[in-house]
Every structure is written in C-alpha cells, then in structure tokens.
C-alpha positions in Angstrom: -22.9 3.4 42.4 -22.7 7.0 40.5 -19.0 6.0 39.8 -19.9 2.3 38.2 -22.7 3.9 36.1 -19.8 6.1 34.8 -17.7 3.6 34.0 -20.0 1.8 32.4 -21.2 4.5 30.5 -18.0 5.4 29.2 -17.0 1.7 28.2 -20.5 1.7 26.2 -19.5 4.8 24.5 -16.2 3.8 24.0 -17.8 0.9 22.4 -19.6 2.7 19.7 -16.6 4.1 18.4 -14.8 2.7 15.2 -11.4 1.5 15.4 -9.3 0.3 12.1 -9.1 -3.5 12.1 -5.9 -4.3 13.6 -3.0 -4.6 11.3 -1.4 -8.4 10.2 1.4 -9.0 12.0 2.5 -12.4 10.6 4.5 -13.7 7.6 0.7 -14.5 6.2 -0.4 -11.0 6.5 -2.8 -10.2 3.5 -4.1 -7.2 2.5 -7.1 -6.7 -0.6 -8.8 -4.2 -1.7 -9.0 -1.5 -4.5 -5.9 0.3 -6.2 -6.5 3.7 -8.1 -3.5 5.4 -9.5 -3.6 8.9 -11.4 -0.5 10.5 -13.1 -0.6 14.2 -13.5 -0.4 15.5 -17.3 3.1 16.9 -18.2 5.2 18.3 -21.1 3.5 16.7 -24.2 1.4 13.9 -22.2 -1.9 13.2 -21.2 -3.0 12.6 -17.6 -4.1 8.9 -16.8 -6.3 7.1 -14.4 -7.2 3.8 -13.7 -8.3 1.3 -11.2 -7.4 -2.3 -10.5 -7.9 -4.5 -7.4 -4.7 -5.7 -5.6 -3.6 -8.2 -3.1 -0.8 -8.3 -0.8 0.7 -10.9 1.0 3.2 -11.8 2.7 6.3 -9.6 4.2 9.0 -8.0 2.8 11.3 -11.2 2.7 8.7 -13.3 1.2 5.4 -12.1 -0.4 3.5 -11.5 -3.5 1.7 -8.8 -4.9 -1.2 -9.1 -7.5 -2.9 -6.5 -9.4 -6.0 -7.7 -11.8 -8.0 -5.3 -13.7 -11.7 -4.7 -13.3 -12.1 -7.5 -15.6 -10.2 -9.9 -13.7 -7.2 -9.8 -16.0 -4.2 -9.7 -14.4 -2.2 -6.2 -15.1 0.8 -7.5 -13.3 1.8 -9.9 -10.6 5.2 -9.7 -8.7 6.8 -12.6 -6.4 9.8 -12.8 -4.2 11.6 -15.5 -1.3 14.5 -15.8 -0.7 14.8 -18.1 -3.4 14.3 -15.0 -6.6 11.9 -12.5 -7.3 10.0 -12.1 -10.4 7.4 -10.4 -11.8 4.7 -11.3 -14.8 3.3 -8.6 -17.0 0.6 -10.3 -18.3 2.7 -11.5 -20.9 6.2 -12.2 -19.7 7.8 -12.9 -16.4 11.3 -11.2 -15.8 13.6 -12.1 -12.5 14.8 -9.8 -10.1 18.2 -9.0 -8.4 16.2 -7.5 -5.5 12.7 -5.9 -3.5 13.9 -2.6 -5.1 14.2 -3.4 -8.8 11.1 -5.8 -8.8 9.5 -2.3 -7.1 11.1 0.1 -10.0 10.0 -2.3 -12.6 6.3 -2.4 -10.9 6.2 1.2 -11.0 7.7 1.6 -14.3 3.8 0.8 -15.6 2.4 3.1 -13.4 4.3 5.7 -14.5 7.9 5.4 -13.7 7.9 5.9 -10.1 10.0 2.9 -7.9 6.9 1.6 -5.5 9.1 0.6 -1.8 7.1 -2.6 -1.4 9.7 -3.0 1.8 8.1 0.4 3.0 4.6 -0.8 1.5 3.8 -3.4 4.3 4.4 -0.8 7.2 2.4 2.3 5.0 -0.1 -0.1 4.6 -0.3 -0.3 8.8 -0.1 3.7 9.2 3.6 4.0 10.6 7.1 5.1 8.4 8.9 2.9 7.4 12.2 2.0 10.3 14.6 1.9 7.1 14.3 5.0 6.2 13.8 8.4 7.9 10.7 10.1 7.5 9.1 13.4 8.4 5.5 13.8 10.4 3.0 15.9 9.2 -0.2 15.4 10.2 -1.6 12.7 12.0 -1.2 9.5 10.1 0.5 11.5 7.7 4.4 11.5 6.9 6.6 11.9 4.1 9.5 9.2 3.5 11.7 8.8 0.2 9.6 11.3 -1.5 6.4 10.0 -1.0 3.3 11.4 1.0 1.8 8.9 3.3 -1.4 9.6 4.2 -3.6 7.0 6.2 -7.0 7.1 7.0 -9.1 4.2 8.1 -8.9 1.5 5.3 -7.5 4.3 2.8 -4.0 4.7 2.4 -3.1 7.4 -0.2 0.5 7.9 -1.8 1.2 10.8 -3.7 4.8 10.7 -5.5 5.9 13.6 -7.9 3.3 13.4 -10.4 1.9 10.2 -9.5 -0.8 9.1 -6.8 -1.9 5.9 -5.6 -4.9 5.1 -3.4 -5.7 1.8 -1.9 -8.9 1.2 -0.1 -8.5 -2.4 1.7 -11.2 -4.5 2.1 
C-alpha cells in the first residue's frame, strides 16, 4: 500500500510539472508567435529594434514563412515547393534558385545575416540541425553555422554576429 501511495504521489507531482508542447512533426507543422530582432550599432550606424509576428509552416521542402508588422502589414512573406521559391517584400515578389538564397535575401532586411530556414524548422524544436555540425553548450543551447541557438520553453533566441532574433511561439 506504502509503495502505491508512492507511485501515485510521484505521477501527481510529475503531473504538475510543465512540459513544452510537443513539437510538429508533419509536412503541416505550423509555428506562430512573436519575432523581435535587434542589430547591434557598428562603425557609423545606429542600433535597430523591432518586432513583428511570424508564421511558419510547412517543412523545409515545402513551406512558407510570413512576417506582418504590429499593424498587420506584411513586412515580408517567403514561399517555396518544389515548384519555385519566392519571396514578397511588401511591394515586389522576386523568385529563388534555392532555401538558401530565399534565406540570404530574408535576412538581407534584417540586417544582412542569411536566416537557415532548413535549420529553422529543427531550432524551432530545440535540436541542431543534422546538416550541419554543431557544438553543445548548455542545455538547449548549441552553436551551428555561426549562430547561438538557445531554446527555452516557447522562446527560441538566435544571436548571429551582430544580430539577434527572438521568437516566442504561441
């Protein structure tokens, strides 16, 4: 009897603790949420900030990747298949050879760093990337192509040089 109120006692407990929500496997796999993105100051420039609120969906063979301002207007959305990739500007839409130029153009307006949206999806789920070797840190922390990954609950921060991106999914 001591041994089942134990057990029970430790699945109640283990109950009350807070687990992320599990991660989207599937070719539909969505994330939303909030982007915030800061660029250091350097020679002759000003530091920025801003916000916006993103979605992701999809995979890396087939997905988009919205990003809307906190007025609703959209800042920049990107789209790829295996069919093309593109990606608007809010004022013109430009194709795409590949995942990594549709990611270096993307980052061009947040400062000129490439964003991996390959890498993205799996950064997004806590774990390096398998394309590309990483290094472990901490915990839910590595560093892969030159960005910190840092994961905690919903919050997924990058930093990159001078530039850093959080995103807090919903």
């Amino acid at each position: 009897m001591r041994r089942l109120g134990a057990a029970l006692a430790l699945l109640l407990l283990s109950a009350c603790a807070q687990l992320p929500p599990p991660p989207p496997q599937s070719a539909d796999a969505a994330w939303t949420g909030k982007l915030g993105y800061r660029l250091d100051a350097a020679d002759g420039e000003r530091a920025q900030a801003g916000s916006a609120s993103f979605e992701l969906l999809g995979g890396p063979e087939q997905g988009e990747f919205q990003l809307n301002s906190p007025l609703g207007t959209t800042l920049a959305s990107a789209r790829w298949s295996p069919q093309g990739l593109s990606l608007f500007d809010g004022q013109l839409t430009s194709a795409y050879a590949d995942l990594s130029s549709l990611g270096a153009a993307l980052g061009e307006r947040l400062g000129g760093t490439p964003i991996p949206l390959a890498a993205l999806f799996d950064w997004l789920q806590g774990r390096p990337w398998a394309q590309a070797p990483h290094e472990v840190l901490a915990e839910g922390s590595f560093v892969q192509m030159g960005w910190q990954v840092e994961r905690q609950g919903q919050r997924l921060r990058l930093r990159h040089q001078r530039l850093t991106l959080t995103l807090i999914t919903s």
